[in-house]
C-alpha positions in Angstrom: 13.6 -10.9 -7.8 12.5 -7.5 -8.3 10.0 -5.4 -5.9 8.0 -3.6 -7.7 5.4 -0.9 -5.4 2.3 0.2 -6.3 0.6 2.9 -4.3 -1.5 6.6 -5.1 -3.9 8.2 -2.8 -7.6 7.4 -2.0 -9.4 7.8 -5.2 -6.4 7.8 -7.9 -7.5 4.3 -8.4 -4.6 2.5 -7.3 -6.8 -1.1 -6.5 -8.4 -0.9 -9.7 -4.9 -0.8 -11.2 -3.5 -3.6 -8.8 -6.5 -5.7 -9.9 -5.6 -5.3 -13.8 -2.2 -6.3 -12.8 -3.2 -9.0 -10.8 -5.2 -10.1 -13.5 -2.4 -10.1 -16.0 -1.0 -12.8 -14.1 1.2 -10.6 -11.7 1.6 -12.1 -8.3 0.9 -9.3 -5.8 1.1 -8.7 -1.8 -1.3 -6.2 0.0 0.3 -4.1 2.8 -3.1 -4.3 4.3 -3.3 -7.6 4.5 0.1 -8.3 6.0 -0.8 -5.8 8.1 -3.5 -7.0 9.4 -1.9 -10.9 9.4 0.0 -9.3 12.2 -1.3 -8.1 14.2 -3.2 -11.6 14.9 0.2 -12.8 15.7 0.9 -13.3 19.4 4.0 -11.8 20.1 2.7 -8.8 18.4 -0.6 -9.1 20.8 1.9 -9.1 23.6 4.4 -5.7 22.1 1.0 -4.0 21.7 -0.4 -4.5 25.1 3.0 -3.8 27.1 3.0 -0.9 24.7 -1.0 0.6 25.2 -1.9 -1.5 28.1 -4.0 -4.3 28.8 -7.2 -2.4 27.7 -6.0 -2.8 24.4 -6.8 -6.7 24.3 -10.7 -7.8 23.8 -11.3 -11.2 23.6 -7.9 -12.2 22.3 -7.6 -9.7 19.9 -6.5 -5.9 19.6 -9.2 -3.7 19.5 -8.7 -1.8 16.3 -11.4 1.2 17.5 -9.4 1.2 21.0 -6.4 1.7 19.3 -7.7 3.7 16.9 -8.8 6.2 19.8 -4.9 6.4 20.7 -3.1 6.5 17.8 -4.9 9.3 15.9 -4.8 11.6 18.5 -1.2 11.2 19.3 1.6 10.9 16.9 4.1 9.8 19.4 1.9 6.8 19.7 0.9 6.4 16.4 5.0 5.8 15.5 5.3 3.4 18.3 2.5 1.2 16.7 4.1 1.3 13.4 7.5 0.5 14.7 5.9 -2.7 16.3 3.9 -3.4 12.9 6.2 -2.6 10.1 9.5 -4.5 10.5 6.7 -7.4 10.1 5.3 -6.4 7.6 8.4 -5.8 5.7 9.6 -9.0 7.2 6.1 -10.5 5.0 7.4 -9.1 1.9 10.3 -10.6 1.7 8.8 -13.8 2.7 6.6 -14.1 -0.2 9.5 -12.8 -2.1 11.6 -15.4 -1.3 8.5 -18.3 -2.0 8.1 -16.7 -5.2 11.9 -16.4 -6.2 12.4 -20.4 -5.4 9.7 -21.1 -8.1 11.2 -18.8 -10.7 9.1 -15.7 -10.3 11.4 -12.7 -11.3 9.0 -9.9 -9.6 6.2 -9.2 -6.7 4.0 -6.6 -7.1 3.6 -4.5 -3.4 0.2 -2.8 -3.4 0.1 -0.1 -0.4 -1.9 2.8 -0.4 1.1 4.8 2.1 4.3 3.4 0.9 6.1 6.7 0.8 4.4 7.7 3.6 5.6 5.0 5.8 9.1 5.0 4.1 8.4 1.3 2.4 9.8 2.6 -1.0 13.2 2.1 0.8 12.5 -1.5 0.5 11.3 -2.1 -2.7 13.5 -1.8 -6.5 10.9 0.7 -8.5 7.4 2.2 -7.7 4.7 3.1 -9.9 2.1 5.7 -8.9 -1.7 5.4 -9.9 -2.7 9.4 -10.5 -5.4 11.2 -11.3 -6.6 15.0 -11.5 -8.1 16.1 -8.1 -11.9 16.8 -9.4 -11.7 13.3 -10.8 -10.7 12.4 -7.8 -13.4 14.0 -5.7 -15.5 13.1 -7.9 -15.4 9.5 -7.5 -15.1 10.3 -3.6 -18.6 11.9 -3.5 -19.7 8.4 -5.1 -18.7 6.7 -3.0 -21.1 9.1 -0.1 -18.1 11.2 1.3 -18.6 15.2 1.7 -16.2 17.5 1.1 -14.8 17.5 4.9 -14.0 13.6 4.8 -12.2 14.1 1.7 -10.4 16.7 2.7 -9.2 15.2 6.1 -8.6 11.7 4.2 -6.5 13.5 1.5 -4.7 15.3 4.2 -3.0 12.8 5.8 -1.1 11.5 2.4 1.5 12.9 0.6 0.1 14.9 -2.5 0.3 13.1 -5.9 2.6 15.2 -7.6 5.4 14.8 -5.3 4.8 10.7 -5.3 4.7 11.2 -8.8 8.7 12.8 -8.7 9.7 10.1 -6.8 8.1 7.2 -9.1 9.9 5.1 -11.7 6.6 5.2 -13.4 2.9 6.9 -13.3 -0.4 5.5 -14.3 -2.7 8.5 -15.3 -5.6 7.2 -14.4 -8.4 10.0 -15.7 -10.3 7.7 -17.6 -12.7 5.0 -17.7 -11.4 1.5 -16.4 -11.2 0.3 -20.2 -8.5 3.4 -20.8 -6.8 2.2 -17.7 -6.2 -1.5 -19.1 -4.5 0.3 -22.4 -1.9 1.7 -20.0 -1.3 -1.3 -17.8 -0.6 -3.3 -21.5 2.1 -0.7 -21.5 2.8 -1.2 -18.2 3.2 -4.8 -18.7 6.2 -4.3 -21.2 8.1 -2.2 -18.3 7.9 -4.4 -15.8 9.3 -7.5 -18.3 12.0 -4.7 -18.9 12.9 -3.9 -15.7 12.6 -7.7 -14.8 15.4 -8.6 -17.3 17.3 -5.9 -16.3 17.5 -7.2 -12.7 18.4 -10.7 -14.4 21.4 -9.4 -16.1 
């Protein structure tokens, strides 16, 4: 089984490209998904509210704008939230992993908008990066209703494209309309059976 990571940053169009995949027959796992899975998970409940106190908990569940208030003010914080969310969520990937392996499925597809950010590329066998030039970028930002600011800040907080793209096994130029997109991700397509016989050998 080969784990194969697909990330970018906000606006490269790394869901569009996830979709394509997806839609190639792919199997794929969201990040933000499993993520989220967790933190409905009551052990988790429990980590969280010894961690940011009981305040944390509404009606069963964690506040996401309570902890929100916390963690982006405070990186100390923010790392002690991720190191209660992350080893499940990497614990997730290797679930599905595993389901997918006992059926024959040679590879997973890991679509996470942060996954060098958050160290995940440790974990997973190649990564592909979905780029894009930044005033196609912004661009499609400003349709979307951001300003300038919101990009900025968003954009900010992620590593910039050009380094992911050093670090990547293989890039997605994504500067096109979505038809020019599904010409690479044909392409695309012949890595991935390349890199999955590879990991068979």
């Amino acid at each position: 089984m080969i784990l194969i990571g697909v990330t970018g940053i906000i606006g490269s169009g790394k869901t569009t490209a996830s979709r394509l995949i997806k839609e190639k027959g792919f199997n794929i796992v969201d990040l933000d998904r499993l993520a989220k899975e967790a933190f409905d998970r009551e052990e988790v409940k429990k980590e969280i509210e010894r961690a940011f106190g009981k305040d944390i908990i509404k009606e069963g569940k964690v506040s996401p704008e309570r902890l929100k208030d916390i963690v982006f003010v405070d990186r100390e914080r923010l790392r002690q939230l991720e190191e209660i969310i992350h080893p499940r969520v990497i614990e997730g990937i290797y679930r599905a992993a595993k389901e997918l392996e006992l059926k024959g499925i040679k590879s997973l597809i890991v679509d996470g908008p942060l996954i060098f950010e958050k160290g995940l590329n440790k974990n997973l066998n190649k990564i592909i990066v979905v780029s894009a030039e930044d005033k196609i970028i912004k661009e499609r930002l400003k349709l979307r209703g951001m300003d300038e600011e919101d990009i900025d800040r968003r954009t900010s907080c992620q590593i910039p494209l050009k380094e992911k793209e050093k670090q990547a096994d293989y890039v997605l130029y994504n500067n096109g309309t979505e038809k020019d997109l599904e010409v690479q991700i044909e392409l695309l397509i012949d890595r991935i059976r390349k890199w999955e016989e590879e990991d068979a050998s």
